[in-house]
Each structure stands twice: as C-alpha cells, then as structure tokens.
C-alpha positions as CSV (number, residue, x, y, z in Angstrom):
1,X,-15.0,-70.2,-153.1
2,X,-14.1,-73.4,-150.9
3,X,-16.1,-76.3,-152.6
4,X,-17.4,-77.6,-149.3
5,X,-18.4,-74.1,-148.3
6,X,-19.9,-73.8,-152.1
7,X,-21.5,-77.2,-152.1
8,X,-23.6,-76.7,-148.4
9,X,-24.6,-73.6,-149.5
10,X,-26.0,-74.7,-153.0
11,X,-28.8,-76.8,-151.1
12,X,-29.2,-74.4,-148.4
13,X,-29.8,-70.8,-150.1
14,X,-29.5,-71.4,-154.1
15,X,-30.6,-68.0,-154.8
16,X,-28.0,-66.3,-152.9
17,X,-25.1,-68.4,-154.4
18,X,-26.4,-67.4,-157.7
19,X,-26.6,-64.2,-156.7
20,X,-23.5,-64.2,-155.7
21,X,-21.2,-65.7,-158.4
22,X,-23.0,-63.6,-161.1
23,X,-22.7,-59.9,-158.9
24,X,-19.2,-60.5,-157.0
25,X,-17.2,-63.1,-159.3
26,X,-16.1,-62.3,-162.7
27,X,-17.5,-65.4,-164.1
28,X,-19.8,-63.2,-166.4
29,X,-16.9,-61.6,-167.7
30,X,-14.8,-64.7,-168.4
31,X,-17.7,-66.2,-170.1
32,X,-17.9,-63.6,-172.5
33,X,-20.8,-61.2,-170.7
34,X,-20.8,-58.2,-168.4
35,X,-20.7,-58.1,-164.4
36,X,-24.2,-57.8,-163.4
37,X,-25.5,-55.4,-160.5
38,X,-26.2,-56.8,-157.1
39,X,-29.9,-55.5,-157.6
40,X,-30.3,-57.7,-161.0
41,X,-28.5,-60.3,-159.7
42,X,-30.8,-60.7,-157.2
43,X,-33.8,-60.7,-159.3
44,X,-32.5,-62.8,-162.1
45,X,-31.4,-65.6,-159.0
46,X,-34.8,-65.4,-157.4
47,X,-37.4,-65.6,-160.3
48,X,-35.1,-66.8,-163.4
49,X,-32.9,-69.4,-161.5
50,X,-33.1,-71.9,-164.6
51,X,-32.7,-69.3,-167.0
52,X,-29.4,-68.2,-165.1
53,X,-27.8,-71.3,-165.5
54,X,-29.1,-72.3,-168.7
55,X,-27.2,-69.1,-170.1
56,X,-23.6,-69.6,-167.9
57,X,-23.5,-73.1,-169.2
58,X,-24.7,-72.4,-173.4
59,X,-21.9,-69.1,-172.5
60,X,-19.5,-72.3,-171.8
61,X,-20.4,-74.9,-174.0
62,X,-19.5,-71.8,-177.0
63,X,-16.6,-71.2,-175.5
64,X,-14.7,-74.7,-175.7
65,X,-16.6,-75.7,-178.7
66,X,-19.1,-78.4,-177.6
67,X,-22.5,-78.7,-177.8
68,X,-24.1,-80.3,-174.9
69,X,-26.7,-82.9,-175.5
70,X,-29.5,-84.3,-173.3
71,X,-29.0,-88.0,-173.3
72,X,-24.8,-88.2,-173.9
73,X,-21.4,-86.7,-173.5
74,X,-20.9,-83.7,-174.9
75,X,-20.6,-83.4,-178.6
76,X,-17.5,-81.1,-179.9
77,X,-18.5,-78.4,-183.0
78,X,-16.5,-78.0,-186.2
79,X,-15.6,-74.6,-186.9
C-alpha cells in the first residue's frame, strides 16, 4: 500500500486498515501466523485493536531476534 494513502487512512478509519492488512495482505503469514478471515479480522480490529498490534510486532521482534523494551532501543537476544 502507498504510504501516504496508508498513513491518512491510519487516523481516519484504524479499524479498517487493521482489518485490512491482517484479511487481504500476507503479513500474517510472513510473520509466522495464518491468513485470517475477513469476518475475524473485522472483529479482532474493532474490539482487540491493541491486542492486534501487540501480537504483529512480539511476531516481529521473534523474528529478527530483538526484544523490544519500553524506555530504549531495541535489545538483540542470544540464541
């Protein structure tokens, strides 16, 4: 998606962006998950936006190794 177009409609309808990359991308997949259905992509985007996020991003942080901290830069993990 154009990060302009991406970007306006982040503040304008949050849910439906959500709903959107987790139903029609294949971000799930490369992250290690499944393709969700439009119906509980929907949901999840509505009433469990943080949740949503929170899991792409811990999804993320496990794949290149780092473990994201609060108050600093990322940290990276010893395997």
């Amino acid at each position: 998606m154009n990060y302009w177009a991406s970007l306006v409609l982040s503040f304008y309808a949050p849910c439906l962006l959500l709903c959107v990359v987790n139903s029609c991308t294949d971000l799930n997949v490369k992250l290690g998950g499944q393709k969700q259905n439009v119906i509980m992509a929907t949901l999840c985007s509505c009433f469990c936006s943080c949740c949503l996020i929170t899991q792409d991003a811990e999804a993320l942080d496990l794949m290149l190794g780092v473990k994201g901290s609060l108050l600093g830069a990322p940290v990276q993990v010893r395997k």
